[in-house]
C-alpha positions as CSV (number, residue, x, y, z in Angstrom):
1,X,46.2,-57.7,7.7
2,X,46.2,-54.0,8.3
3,X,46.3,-53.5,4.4
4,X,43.2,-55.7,4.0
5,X,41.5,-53.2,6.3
6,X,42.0,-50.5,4.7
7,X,41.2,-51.7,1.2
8,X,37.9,-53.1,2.7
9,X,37.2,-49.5,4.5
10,X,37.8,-47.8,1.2
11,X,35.7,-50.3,-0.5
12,X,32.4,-49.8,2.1
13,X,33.1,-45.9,1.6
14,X,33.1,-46.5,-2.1
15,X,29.8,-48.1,-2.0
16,X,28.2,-45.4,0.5
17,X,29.4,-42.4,-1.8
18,X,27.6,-44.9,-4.6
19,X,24.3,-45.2,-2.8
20,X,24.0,-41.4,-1.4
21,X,24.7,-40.0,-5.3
22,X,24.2,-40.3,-8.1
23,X,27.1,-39.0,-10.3
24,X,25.9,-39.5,-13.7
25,X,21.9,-37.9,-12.8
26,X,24.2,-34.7,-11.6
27,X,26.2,-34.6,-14.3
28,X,23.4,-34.8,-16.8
29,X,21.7,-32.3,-14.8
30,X,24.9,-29.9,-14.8
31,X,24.9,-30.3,-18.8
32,X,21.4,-29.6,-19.2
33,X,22.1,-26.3,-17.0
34,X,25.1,-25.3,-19.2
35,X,23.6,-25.6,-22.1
36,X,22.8,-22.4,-24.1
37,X,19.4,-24.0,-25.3
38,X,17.7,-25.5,-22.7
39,X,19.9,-24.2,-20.0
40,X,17.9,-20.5,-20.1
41,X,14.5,-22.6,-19.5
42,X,15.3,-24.9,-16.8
43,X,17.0,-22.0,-14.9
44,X,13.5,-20.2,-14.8
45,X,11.9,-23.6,-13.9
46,X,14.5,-24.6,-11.0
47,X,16.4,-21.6,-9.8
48,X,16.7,-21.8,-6.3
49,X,17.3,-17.5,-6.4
50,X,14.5,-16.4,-5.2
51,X,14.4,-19.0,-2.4
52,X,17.6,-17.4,-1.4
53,X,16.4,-13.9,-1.2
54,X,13.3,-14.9,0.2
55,X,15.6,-16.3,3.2
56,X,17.9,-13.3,3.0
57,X,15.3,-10.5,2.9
58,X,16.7,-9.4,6.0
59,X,19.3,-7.9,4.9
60,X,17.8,-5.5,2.4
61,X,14.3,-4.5,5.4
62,X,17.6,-3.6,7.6
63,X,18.9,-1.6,5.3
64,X,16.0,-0.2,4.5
65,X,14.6,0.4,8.0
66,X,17.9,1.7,9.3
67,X,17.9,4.2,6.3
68,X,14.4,5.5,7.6
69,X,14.9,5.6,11.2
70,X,18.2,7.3,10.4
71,X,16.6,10.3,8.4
72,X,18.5,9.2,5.3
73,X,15.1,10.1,3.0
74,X,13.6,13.7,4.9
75,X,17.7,15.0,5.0
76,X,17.6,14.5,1.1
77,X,14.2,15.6,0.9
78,X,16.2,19.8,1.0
79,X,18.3,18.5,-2.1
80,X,21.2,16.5,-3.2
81,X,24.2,16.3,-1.3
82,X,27.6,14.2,-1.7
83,X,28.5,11.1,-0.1
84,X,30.7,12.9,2.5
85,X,27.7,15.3,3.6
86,X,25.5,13.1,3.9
87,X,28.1,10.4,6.6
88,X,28.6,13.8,8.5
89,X,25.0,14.6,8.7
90,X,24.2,11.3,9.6
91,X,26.8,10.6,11.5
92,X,28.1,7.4,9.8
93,X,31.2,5.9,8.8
94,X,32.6,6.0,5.4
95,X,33.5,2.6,5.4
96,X,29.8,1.2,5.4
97,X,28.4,4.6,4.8
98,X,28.7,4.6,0.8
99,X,28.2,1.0,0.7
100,X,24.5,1.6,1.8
101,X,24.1,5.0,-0.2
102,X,25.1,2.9,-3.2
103,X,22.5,-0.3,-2.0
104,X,19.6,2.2,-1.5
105,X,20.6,3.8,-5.0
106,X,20.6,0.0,-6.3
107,X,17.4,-0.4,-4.6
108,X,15.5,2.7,-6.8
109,X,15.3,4.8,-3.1
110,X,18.1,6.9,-4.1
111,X,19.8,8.4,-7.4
112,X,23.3,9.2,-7.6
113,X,24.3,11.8,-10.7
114,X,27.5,12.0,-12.3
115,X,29.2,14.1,-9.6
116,X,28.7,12.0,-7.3
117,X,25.4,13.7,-5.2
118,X,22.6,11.6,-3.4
119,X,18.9,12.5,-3.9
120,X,15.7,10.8,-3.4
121,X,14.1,8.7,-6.1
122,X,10.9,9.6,-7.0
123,X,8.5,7.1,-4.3
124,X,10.9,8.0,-1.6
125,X,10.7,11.4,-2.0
126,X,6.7,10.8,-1.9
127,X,6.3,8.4,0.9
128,X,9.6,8.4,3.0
129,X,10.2,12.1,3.3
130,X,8.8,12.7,7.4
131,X,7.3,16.3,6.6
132,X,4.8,15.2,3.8
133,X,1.7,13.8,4.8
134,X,2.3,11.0,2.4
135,X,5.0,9.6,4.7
136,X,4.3,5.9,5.3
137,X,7.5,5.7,7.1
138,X,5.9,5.7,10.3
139,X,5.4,2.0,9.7
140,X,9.2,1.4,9.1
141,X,10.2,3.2,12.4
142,X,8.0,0.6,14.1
143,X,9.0,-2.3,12.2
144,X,12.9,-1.3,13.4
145,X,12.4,-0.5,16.9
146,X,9.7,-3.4,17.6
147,X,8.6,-5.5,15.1
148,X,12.0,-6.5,14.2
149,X,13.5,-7.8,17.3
150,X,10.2,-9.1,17.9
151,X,10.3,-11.4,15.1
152,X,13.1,-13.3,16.5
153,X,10.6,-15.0,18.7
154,X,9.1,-16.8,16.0
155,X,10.4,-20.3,17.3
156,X,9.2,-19.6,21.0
157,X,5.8,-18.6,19.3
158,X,5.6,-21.9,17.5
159,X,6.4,-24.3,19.8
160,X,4.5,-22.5,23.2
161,X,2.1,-20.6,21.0
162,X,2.8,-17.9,23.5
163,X,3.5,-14.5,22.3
164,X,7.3,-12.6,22.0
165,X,5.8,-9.2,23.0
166,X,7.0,-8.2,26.9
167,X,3.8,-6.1,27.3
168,X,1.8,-9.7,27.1
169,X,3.7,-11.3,29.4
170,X,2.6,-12.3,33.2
171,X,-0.8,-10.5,33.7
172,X,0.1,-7.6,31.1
173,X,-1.5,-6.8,28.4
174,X,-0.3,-5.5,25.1
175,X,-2.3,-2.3,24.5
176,X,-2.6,-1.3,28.0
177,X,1.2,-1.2,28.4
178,X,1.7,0.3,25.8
179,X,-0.5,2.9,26.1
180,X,1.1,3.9,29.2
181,X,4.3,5.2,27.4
182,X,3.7,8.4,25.4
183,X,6.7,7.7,23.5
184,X,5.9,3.8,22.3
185,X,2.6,5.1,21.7
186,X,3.4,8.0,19.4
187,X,5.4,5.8,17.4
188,X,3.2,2.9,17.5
189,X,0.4,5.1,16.5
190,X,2.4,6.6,13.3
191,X,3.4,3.5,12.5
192,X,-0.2,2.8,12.3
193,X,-1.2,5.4,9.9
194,X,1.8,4.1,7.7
195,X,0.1,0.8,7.3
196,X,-3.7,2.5,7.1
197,X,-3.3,5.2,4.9
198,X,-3.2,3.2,1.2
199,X,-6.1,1.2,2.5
200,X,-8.1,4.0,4.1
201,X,-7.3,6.5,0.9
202,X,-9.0,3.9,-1.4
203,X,-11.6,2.6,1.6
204,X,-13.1,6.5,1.3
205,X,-14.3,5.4,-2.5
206,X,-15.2,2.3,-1.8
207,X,-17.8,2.7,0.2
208,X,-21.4,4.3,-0.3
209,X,-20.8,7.5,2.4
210,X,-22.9,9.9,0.3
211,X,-25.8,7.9,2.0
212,X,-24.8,9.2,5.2
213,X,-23.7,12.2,6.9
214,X,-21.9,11.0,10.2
215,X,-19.4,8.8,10.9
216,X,-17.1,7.5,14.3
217,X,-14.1,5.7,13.4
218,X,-13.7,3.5,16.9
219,X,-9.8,2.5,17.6
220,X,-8.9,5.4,15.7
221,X,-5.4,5.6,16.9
222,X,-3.6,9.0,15.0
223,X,-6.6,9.7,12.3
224,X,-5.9,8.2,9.0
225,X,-9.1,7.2,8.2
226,X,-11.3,10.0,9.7
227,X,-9.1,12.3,7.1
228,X,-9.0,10.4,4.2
229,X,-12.2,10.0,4.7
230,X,-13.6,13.7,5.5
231,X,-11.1,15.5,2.8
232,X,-13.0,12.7,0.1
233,X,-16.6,13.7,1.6
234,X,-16.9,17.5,2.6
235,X,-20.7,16.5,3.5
236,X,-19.4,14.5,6.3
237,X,-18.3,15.0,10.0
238,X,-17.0,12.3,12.0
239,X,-15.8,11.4,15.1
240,X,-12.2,9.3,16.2
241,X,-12.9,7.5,19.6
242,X,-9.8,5.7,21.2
243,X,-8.9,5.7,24.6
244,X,-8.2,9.1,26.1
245,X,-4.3,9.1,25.9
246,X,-4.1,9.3,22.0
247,X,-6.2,12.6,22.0
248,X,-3.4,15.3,21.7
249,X,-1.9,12.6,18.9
250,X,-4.9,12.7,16.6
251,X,-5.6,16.7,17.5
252,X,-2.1,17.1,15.8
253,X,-2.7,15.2,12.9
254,X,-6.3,15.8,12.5
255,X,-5.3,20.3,12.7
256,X,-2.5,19.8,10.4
257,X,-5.1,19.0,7.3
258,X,-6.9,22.1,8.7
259,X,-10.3,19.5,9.4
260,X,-10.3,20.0,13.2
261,X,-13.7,21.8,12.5
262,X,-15.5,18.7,11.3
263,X,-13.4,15.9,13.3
264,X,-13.4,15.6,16.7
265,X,-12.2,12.9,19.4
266,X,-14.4,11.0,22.0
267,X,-12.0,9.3,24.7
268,X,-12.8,5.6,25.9
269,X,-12.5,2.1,25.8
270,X,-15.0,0.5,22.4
271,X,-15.5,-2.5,25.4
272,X,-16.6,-0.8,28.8
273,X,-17.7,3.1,27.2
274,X,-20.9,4.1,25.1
275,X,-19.9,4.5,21.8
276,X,-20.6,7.6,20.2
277,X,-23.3,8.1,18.1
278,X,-22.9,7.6,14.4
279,X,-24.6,6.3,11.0
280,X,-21.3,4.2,10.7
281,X,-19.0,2.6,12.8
282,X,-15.7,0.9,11.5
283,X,-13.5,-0.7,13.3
284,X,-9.6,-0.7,11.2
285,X,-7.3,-3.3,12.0
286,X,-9.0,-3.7,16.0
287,X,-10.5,-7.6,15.4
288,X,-7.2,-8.6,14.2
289,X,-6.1,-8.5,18.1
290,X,-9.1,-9.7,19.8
291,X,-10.3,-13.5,20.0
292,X,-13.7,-14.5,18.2
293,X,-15.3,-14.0,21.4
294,X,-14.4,-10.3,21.7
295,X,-14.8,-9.6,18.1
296,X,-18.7,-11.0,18.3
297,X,-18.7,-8.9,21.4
298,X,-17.7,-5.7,19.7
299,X,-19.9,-6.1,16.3
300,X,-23.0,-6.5,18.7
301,X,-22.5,-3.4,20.7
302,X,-21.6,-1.7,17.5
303,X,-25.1,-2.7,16.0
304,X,-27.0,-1.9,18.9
305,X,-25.7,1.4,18.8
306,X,-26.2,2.0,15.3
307,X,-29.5,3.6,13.9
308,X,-31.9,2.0,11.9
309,X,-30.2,1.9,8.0
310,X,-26.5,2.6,9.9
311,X,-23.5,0.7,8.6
312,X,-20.6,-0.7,10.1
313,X,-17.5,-1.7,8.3
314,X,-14.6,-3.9,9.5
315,X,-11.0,-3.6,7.3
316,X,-8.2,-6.1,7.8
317,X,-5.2,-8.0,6.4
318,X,-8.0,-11.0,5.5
319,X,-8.2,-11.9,2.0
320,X,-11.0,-13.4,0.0
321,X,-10.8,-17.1,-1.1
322,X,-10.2,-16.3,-4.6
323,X,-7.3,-13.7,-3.8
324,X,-5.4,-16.8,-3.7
325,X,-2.3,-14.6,-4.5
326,X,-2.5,-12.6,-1.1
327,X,-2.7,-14.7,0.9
328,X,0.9,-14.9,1.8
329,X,0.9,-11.4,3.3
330,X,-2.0,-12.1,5.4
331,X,-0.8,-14.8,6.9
332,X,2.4,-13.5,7.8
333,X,0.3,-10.5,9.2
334,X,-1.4,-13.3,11.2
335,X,1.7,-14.5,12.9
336,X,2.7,-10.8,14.0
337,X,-0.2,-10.0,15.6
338,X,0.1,-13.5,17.3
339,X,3.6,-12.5,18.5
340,X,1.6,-9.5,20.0
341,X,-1.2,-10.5,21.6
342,X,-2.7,-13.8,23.3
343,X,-5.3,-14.2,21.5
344,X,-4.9,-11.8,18.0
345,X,-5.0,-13.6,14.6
346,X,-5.6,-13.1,11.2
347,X,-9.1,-14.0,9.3
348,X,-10.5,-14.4,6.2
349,X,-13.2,-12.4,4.6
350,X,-15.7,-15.2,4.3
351,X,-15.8,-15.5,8.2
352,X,-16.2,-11.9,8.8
353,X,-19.3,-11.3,6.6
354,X,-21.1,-14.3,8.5
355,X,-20.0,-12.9,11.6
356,X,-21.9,-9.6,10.5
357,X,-24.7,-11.3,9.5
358,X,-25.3,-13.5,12.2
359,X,-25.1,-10.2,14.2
360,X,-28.4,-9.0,12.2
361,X,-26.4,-7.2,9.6
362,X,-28.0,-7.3,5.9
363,X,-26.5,-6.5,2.3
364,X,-23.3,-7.4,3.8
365,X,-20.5,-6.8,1.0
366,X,-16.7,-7.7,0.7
367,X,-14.5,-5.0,-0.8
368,X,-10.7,-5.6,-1.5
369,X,-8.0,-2.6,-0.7
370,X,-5.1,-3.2,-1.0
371,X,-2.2,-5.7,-0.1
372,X,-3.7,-8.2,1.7
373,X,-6.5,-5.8,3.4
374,X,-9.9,-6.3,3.0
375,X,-13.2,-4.2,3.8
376,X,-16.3,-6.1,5.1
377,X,-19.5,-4.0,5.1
378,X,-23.0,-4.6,5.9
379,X,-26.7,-2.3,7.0
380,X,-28.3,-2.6,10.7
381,X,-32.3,-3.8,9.6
């Protein structure tokens, strides 16, 4: 009796492993994968590679962040130097230490020459280096020591649609808290500028401002865009207003392009303060953490503000429909903000024109930047 079991237990797994795969679809799939002539095709078609370094891209933006934070890039920025000064500059262990020296090599941030010495590549030397005002690395710093932890509430997010960020929680709110700590801030506001600058450099040509000869740049955390803006146009002289805290941070930046004598600051809130006059207004990644209701708010006292003929111009990670392609980055931008704020989010080009023209704005125009970031434009009547 006991043998019958067992013969009828093999037989019912038999028939599971029979119903659950199918062994001659694999193995015909297997031989169509080995094979050196349609074997190269169907890898391209079905390779589930980039799937897996979509899922492990964590592992390289740790690196990388680490690498930033660290001073890895503005150490080498005073010329090469070995493995072993490098781990004593830094502080590391050579165990790990040349591992991630190689990785960043292997990544095109480094180069590594015959005997053995580190420098920067090219783009890191440009961007990553902390003493050139081309550092974007400002971003990175924040991504490390925020935006990365902050990620990990991604599932609380979704199922509670409440956001990760300790500033929003209970009755706080995220930009008031942080702009109480002059550290987070200075950071925050840097990181900023690492995200702005691209978009602002190319938003300066974009945008008819020989038309005009003043401009206030409202939310204008450390400067980027007042800058790129005034070195572009010598004619004009512009204003940064952001609440009063950020002064002495965009005094620094705005001195060390030598513009402080056609750039100055205007301290408020953009919600309870007069705005400062100007022919144009823009408001850079500021709607992106408000709710529809606040961003209607905000284009209406912008307009009523404005002169006759004055423009106002919005710039965000919202792409236009047919920038099908961008999409991806914009959304994902979308969800941080969600994970900061209550009521932030992501839109898309098409809604922000109306929104300027249901506020009274005409010859409203759509621009794409860069990335995922998008300029909306349009003229007070």
């Amino acid at each position: 009796m006991p043998a019958v079991v067992v013969v009828k237990n093999v037989q019912v797994i038999n028939e599971t492993t029979q119903s659950t795969v199918d062994v001659r679809r694999e193995r015909l799939m297997m031989r169509a994968f080995q094979s050196p002539l349609v074997g190269p095709l169907l890898r391209r078609l079905a390779n589930p590679q980039h799937i897996v370094e979509e899922g492990m891209a964590f592992w390289s933006s740790r690196l990388m962040l680490t690498a930033v934070e660290r001073g890895v890039f503005t150490l080498l920025a005073q010329g090469p130097l070995t493995a072993e000064e490098i781990l004593d500059e830094l502080g590391w262990h050579p165990r790990a230490g040349i591992t991630a020296l190689d990785a960043l090599a292997a990544a095109g941030l480094l180069r590594r020459d015959k005997s053995g010495r580190y420098s920067n590549s090219g783009r890191a030397s440009l961007f990553l280096c902390r003493d050139k005002p081309s550092y974007i690395g400002g971003l990175m710093e924040l991504s490390s020591t925020r935006l990365y932890d902050l990620w990990s509430g991604l599932d609380d997010l979704l199922r509670t649609g409440t956001p990760a960020a300790e500033e929003e929680q209970g009755e706080n709110e995220f930009f008031d808290a942080l702009y109480r700590d002059p550290a987070a801030l200075r950071t925050f506001l840097s990181g900023m500028t690492g995200i702005s600058t691209g978009e602002v450099t190319l938003l300066a040509a974009r945008f008819p401002w020989k038309r005009f000869g003043s401009f206030t740049d409202l939310g204008c955390a450390q400067g980027a865009l007042s800058v790129r803006v005034a070195l572009t146009h010598p004619h004009l002289h512009g204003t940064g207003f952001d609440l009063p805290v950020v002064e002495p941070i965009f005094t620094d930046y705005v001195k060390s392009f030598g513009l402080d004598d056609r750039l100055q600051f205007v301290g408020g809130s953009f919600f309870t303060d007069p705005l400062p006059s100007a022919e144009v207004f823009s408001f850079g990644h500021v709607f992106h953490g408000q709710s529809r209701e606040g961003r209607r708010e905000l284009i209406a006292k912008a307009r009523d503000a404005l002169p006759r003929g004055g423009a106002l111009i919005v710039y965000d990670a919202m792409t236009p429909p047919r920038k099908s392609g961008l999409q991806f980055q914009s959304l994902l931008s979308s969800l941080n903000i969600m994970l900061e704020t209550r009521d932030g989010y992501e839109t898309t080009t098409t809604d922000c024109a109306d929104m300027l023209r249901a506020s009274g704005f005409g010859s409203v125009k759509v621009r794409h930047l860069i990335g995922p970031t998008s300029m909306v434009y349009g003229f007070k009547a």
